[in-house]
C-alpha positions in Angstrom: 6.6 -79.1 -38.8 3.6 -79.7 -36.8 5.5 -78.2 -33.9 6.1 -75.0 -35.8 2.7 -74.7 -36.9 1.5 -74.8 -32.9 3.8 -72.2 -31.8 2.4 -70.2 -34.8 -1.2 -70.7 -33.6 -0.6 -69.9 -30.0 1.4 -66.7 -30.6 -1.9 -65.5 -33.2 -4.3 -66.5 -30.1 -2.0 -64.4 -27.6 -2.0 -61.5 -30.2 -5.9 -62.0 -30.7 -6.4 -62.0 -27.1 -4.2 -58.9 -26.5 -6.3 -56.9 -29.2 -9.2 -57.7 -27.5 -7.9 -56.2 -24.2 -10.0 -53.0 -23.2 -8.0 -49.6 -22.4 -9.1 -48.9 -18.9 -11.7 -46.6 -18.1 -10.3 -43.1 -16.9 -11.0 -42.2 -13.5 -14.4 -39.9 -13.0 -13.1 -36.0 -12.5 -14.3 -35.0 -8.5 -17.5 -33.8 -8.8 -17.5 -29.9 -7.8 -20.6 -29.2 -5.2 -21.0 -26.4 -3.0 -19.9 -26.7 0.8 -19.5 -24.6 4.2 -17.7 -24.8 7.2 -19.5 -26.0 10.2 -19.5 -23.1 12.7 -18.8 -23.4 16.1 -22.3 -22.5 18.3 -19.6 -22.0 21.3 -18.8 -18.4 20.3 -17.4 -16.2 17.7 -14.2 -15.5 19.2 -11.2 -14.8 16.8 -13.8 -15.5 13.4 -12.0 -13.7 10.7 -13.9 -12.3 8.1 -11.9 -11.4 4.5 -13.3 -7.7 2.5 -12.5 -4.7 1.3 -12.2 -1.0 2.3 -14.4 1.5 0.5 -14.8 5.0 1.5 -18.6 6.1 3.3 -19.6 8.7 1.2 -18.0 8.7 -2.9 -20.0 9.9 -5.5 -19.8 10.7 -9.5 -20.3 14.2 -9.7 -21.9 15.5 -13.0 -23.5 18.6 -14.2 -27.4 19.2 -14.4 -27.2 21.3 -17.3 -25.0 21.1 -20.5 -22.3 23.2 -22.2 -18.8 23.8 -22.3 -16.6 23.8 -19.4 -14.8 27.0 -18.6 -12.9 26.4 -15.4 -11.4 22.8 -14.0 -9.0 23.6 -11.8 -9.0 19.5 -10.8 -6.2 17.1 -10.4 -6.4 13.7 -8.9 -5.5 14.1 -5.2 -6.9 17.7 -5.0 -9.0 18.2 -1.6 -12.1 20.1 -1.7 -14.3 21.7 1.3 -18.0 21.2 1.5 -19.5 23.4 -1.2 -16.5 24.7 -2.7 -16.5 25.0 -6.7 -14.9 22.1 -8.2 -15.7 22.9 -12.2 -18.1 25.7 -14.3 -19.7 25.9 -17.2 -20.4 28.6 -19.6 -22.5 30.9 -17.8 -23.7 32.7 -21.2 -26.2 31.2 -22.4 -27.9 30.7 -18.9 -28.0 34.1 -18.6 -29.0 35.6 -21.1 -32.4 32.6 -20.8 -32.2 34.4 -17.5 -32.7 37.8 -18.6 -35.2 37.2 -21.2 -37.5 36.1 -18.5 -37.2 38.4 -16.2 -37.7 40.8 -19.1 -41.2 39.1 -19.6 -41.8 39.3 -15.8 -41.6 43.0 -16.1 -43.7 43.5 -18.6 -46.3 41.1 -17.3 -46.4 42.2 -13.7 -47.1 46.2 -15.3 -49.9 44.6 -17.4 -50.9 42.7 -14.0 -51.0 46.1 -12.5 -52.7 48.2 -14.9 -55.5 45.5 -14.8 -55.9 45.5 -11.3 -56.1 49.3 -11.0 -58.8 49.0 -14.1 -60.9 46.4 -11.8 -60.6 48.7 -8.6 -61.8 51.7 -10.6 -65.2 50.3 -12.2 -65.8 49.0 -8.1 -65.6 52.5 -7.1 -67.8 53.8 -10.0 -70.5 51.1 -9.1 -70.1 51.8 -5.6 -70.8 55.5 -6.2 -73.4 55.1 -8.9 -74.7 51.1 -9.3 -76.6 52.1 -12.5 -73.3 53.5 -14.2 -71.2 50.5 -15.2 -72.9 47.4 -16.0 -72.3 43.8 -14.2 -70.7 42.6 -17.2 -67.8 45.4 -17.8 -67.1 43.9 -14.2 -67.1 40.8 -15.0 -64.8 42.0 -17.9 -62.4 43.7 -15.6 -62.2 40.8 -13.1 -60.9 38.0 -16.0 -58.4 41.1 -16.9 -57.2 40.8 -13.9 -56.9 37.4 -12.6 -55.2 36.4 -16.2 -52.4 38.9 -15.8 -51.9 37.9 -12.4 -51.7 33.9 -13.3 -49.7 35.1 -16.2 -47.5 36.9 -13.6 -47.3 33.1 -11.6 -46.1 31.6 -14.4 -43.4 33.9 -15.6 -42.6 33.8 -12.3 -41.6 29.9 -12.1 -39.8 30.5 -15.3 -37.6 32.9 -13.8 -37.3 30.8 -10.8 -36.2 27.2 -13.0 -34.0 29.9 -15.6 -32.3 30.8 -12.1 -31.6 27.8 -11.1 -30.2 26.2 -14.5 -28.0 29.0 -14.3 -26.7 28.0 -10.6 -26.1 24.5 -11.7 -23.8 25.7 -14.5 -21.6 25.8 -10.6 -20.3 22.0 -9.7 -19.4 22.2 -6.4 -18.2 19.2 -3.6 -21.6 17.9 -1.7 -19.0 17.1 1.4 -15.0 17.5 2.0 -13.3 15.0 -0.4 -10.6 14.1 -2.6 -10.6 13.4 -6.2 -9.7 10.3 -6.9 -10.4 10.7 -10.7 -11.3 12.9 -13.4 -13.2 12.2 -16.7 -13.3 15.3 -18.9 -10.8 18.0 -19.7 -11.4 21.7 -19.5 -12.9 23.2 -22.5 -14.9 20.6 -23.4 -18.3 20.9 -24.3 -20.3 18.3 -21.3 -24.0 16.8 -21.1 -26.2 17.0 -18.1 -25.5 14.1 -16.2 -22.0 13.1 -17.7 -19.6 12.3 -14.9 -17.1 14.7 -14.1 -14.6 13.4 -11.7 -14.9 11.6 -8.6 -15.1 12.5 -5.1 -14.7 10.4 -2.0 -14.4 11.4 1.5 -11.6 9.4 3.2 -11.9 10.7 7.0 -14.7 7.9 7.5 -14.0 4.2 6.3 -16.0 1.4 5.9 -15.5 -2.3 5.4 -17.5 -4.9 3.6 -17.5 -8.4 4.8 -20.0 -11.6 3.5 -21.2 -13.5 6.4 -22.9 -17.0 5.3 -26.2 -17.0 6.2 -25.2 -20.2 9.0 -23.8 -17.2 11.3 -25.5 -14.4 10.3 -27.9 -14.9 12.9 -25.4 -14.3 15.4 -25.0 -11.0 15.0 -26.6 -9.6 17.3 -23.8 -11.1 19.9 -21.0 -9.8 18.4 -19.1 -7.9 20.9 -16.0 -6.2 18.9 -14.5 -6.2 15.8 -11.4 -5.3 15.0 -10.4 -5.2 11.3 -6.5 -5.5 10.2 -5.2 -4.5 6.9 -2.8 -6.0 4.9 -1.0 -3.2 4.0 -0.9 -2.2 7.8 0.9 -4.1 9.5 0.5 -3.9 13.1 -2.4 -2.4 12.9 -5.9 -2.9 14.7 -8.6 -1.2 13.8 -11.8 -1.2 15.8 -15.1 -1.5 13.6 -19.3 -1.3 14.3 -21.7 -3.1 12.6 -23.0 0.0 10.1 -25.6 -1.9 8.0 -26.7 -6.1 7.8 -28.1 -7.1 4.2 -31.4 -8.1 4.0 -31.4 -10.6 1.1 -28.3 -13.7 0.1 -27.0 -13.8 -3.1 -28.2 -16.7 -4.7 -24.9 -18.7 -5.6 -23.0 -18.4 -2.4 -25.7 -17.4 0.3 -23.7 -15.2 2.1 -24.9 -11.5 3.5 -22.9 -8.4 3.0 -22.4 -6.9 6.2 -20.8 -3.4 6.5 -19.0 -2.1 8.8 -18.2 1.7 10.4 -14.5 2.6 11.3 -12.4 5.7 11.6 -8.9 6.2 10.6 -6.5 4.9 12.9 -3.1 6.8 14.2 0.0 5.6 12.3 -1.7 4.8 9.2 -4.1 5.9 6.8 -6.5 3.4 5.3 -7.4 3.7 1.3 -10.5 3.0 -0.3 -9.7 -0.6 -2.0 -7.5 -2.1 0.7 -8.0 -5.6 1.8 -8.1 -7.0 5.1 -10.0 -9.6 7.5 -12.6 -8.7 10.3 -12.0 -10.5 13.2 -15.3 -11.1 15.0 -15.4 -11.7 18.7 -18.3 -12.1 21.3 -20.2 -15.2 22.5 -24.1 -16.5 22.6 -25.9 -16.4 25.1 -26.7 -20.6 27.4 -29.7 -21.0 25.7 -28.9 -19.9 22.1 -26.0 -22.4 22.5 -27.7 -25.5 23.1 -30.6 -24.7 20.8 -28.0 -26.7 18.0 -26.2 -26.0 15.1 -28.1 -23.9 12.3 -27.1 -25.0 8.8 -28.8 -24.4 5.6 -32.4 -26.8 5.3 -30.5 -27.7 1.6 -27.8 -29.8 3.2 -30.3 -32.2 5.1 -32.1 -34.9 2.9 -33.7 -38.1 3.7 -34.1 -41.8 2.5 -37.1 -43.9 1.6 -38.3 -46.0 4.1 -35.9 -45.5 6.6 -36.8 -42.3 8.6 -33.8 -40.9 9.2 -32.6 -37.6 8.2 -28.7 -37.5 6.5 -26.3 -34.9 5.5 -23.1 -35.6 3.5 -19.6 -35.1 5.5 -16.8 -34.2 3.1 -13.4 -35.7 4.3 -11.3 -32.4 3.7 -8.2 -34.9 3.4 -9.5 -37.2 1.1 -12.2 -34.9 -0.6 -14.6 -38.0 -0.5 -18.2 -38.1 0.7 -19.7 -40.3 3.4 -23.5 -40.1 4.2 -24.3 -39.4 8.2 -27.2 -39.6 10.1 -28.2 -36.1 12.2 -30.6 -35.0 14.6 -32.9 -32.3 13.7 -34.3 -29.7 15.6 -36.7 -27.0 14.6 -36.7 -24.7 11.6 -34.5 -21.4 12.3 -34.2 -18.1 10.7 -32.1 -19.1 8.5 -32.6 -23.2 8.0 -32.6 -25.8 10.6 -30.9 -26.7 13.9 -29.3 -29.9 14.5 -29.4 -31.0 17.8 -26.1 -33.9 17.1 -24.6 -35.4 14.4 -21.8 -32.6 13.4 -19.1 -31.2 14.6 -17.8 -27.6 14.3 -15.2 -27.2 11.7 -16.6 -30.2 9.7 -17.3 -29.5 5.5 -21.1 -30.5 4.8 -22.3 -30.3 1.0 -25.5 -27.5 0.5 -26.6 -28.0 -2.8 -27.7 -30.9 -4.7 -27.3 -33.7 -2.2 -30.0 -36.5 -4.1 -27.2 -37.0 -6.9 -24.3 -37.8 -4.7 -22.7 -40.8 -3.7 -21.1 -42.6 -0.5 -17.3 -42.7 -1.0 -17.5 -39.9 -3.9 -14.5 -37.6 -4.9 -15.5 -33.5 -4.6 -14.2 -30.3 -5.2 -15.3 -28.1 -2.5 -16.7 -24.7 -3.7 -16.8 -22.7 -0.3 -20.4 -21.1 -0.4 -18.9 -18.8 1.9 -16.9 -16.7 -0.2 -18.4 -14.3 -2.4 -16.6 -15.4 -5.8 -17.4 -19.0 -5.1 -14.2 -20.7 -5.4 -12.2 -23.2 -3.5 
């Protein structure tokens, strides 16, 4: 019996001692921080460069004026020359504005003219005889005359704004383009400034790249770019540096960076196609052993200690480890480090006095413009 009773007791205590068992803790999600690509200070040859294609000149064409349209002989593909007219309004109205005005003009200019030949007589009578017309029917006679001409003046700008409205009932192409897309069908009645259709002119391409502010310094020792599509295979196309941005956006740090191209034989290139710039040329001795610029955010320091640390992201392992650089002087863009990092190594940017030695990340490449890994 008292056997039984034991066994009874010692298979409550394991029970007990099982219930009070913990579940274990869940493992801590890797921490997302932002991150970039150490560059290599050796040269830029072969760095590629993802963007887009966009046409240089495109534009929303819209009237000035308002009314309903009369002619839109558009379709989507449909080539205009410089100048040509692409849609028209109802005239009507305009003109007939038109010929009010004008009718006014006419009637002012004869009073204009009446009134000046009043003012020249009375001069000639005083000149002949002072005493026979006094100073003030002159005076009379001059005010006659200078309001009917500033009347005339005025009329006159009418005329001038009630020709022009009257023109702009005309759309016509700024430059030779296609239409890539209409908005309005004939015969409706339009505002001023609603868009019409849409005009780009594909003869001359450009392509936008984002450039993290670590290299963009370097651009000045670029020595070709050649862009390739993927939608044309095979294909090189050489590229200029059109136009640098002067200002990073504020999540990634990256600078738009356009670029000039023509179309290339064999192939046409289409506003919207993606592709890669590959960017080739190399810095100069001294610009080389100046160090490596990243951004001043990835460098921190600890108390008491002096040294000055970035954090090093196994891209393996996506862990952290804390390392000790040499820092040069402030650049352009952030700071030189003289040792301590190699090129192609992942450094965190951003927040780097919550983070731990031996921490899981996500990498968020602060290079690319939409800020994902």
């Amino acid at each position: 019996m008292m056997f039984r009773i034991g066994v009874i007791v010692l298979a409550l205590a394991t029970l007990g001692l099982g219930a009070c068992k913990q579940e274990p803790e869940q493992p801590r999600p890797p921490r997302r921080v932002f991150a970039i690509r150490v560059a290599d200070t050796s040269g830029l040859t072969e760095r590629a460069f993802p963007g887009r294609a966009k046409a240089a000149q495109e534009v929303n064409l819209s009237f000035r004026v308002s009314g309903p349209l009369i002619a839109f002989p558009v379709d989507v593909g449909a080539v205009f020359k410089k100048g040509a007219v692409v849609a028209r309004i109802d005239p009507q109205d305009y003109e007939t504005a038109l010929r009010t005005l004008q009718g006014q003009l006419e009637r002012e200019q004869a009073r204009a003219k009446r009134a000046a030949q009043d003012l020249e007589r009375d001069l000639n009578i005083r000149e002949d005889d002072p005493g026979a017309i006094s100073q003030a029917a002159i005076d009379r006679s001059q005010q006659a005359a200078d309001s009917a001409k500033a009347s005339v003046r005025s009329i006159e700008a009418s005329v001038q704004h009630a020709e022009d409205r009257l023109g702009y009932t005309s759309l016509r192409a700024p430059f030779d383009g296609v239409v890539v897309e209409t908005y309005v069908e004939n015969f409706e009645t339009v505002v001023a400034k609603q868009p019409i259709l849409r005009l780009l002119d594909p003869s001359t391409i450009e392509f936008v790249i984002n450039v993290p502010e670590s290299l963009i310094g370097y651009t000045p020792y670029v020595e070709t770019i050649n862009v390739a599509f993927d939608a044309l295979a095979g294909i090189q196309v050489p590229a200029t540096i059109k136009e640098i941005g002067k200002e990073a956006t504020q999540a990634t740090r990256t600078y738009p960076v356009t670029l000039a191209m023509q179309q290339p034989a064999g192939g046409e290139i289409l506003p919207g196609m993606a592709g890669q710039a590959n960017v080739s040329g190399h810095l100069p001795e001294e610009a080389r052993e100046a160090g490596t610029e990243i951004p001043a955010t990835a460098v921190f320091e600890r108390k008491g200690d002096g040294d000055s640390y970035v954090w090093v992201i196994d891209e393996a392992a996506k862990t952290l480890s804390r390392r000790v650089v040499d820092v040069g002087q402030l650049s352009r863009f952030g700071l030189l480090i003289k040792s301590g990092l190699a090129p192609g190594e992942w450094i965190v940017t951003k927040g780097v006095h919550s983070l731990e030695d031996g921490e899981q990340v996500r990498i968020i490449d602060a290079s690319k413009e939409d800020g994902t890994s």
